[in-house]
N, C-alpha and C positions, 0 to 999 in steps of 0.2 A: 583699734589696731588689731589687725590679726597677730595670732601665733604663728610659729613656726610648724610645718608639720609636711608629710610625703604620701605624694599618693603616688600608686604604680599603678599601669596601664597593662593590660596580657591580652595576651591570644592565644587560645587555645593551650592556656594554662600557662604560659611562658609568659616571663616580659616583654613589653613591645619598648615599650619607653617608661622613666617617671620624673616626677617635678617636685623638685624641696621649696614648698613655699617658704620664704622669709618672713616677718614681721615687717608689716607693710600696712597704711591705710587702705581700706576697702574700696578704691575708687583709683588708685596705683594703678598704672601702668606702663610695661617697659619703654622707654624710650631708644635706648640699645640694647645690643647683645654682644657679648665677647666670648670666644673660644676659651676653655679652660685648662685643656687636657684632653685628652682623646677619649670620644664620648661625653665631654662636658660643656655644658653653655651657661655663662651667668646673665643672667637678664639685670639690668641697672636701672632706674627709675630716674627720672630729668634729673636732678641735685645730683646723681651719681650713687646711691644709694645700691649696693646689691639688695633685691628682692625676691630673687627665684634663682635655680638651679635647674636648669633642664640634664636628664641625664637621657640620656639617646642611646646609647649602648649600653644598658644593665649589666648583660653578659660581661663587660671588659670592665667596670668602676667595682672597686670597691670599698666595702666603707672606709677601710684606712684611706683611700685616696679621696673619696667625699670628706672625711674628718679634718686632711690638711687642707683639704681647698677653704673647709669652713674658718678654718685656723688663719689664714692666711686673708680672709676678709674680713679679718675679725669678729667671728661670729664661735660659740660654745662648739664642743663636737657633739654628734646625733650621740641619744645614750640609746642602749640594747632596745629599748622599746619605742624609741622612734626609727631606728632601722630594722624593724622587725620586716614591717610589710616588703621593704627590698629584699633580705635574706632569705624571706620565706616562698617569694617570686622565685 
């Protein structure tokens, strides 16, 4: 199973997009996707599993609102050093 972890996408130094992977089987993938908030998409695996976090608008999320949505699928919140790579975008 993978870990959790974030990677961010830029251009030209700026965020373009990034993705909170979830803990997920290596061979997972989404079946749907749901709106989360403005700038947010959860990707769901068959069983209904959340597995990923697309964030689409970096510029407008921020971790406190990545933290509840994480909260809210019952998952831990990001600590300081797995939201580094979005803060430092």
């Amino acid at each position: 199973m993978k870990k959790r972890h974030l990677e961010v996408n830029l251009k030209e130094g700026k965020p373009l997009a990034a993705y909170l992977y979830l803990p997920r089987v290596d061979s997972e993938k989404s079946a749907r996707t749901e709106q989360a908030g403005e700038g947010l998409l959860v990707d769901y695996a068959a069983d209904g599993r959340p597995i990923g976090i697309e964030i689409t608008a970096p510029e407008l999320v921020t971790i406190t609102v990545l933290n509840e949505l994480l909260e809210r699928l019952g998952f831990e919140r990001l600590r300081p050093e797995e939201a580094a790579p979005l803060q430092a975008a």
